[in-house]
C-alpha positions, 0 to 999 in steps of 0.5 A: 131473477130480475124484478121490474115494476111494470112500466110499460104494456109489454111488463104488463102483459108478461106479469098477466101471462104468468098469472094466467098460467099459475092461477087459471090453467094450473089452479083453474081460477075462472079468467073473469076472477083472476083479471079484476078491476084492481088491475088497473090502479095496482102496482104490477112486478113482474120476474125475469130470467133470461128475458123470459117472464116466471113470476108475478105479483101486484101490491095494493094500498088498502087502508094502513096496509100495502096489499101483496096480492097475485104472487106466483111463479112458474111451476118449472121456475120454483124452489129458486126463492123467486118468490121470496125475492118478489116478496121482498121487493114488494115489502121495499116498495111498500115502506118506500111509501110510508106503509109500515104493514103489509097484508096478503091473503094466503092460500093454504097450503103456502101458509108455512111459506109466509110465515118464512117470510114474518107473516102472522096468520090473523086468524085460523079463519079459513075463507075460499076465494076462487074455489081455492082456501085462503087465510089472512095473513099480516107483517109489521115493519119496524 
């Protein structure tokens, strides 16, 4: 897979296709929830295979923390670590600029896939945002 930071309208509209696809039609997030006003000021990535879009995600800086938010693949994309990859870059582009934390808010059931990737839950407090059940879930960078 071949990850881009979104540079343009086109990446844009591919990385809001596939969380169209992942969050509204597979988890039936309403539209009005999944697209918010930090759209516009996020840094969107976006996943390629074979110039076809499977996955997305956008960061945010918050306070001392880049946000990782939205990460999704295609369902008929995952079990590749595409989502690991995008993490990844998210993490590189984070410390790039000087963030040395990194925060997401996890639905639950990915939980365990977070922790893979060195994220501690910041506690057993289980919150629901768009019907769905999240947990905080934080990594610190040497």
């Amino acid at each position: 897979m071949e990850i881009r930071k979104v540079t343009s309208q086109k990446e844009r509209d591919d990385a809001i296709y596939v969380r169209m696809i992942v969050f509204v039609k597979e988890q039936h997030v309403p539209e009005e929830e999944e697209l918010d006003q930090y759209d516009e000021t996020a840094i969107h990535f976006v996943g390629y295979v074979q110039d076809e879009p499977v996955a997305a995600s956008r960061l945010r800086y918050v306070d001392e923390y880049g946000k990782l938010e939205r990460i999704c693949v295609r369902k008929e994309f995952r079990g590749k670590h595409f989502g690991k990859m995008l993490m990844e870059e998210m993490e590189r582009k984070l410390q790039q600029d000087g963030y040395m934390k990194a925060k997401l808010n996890a639905q639950t059931h990915a939980i365990g896939f977070y922790e893979d990737q060195g994220y501690e839950k910041l506690s057993e407090d289980v919150f629901m945002d768009a019907g769905i059940p999240h947990v905080a879930m934080i990594k610190e960078f040497e």
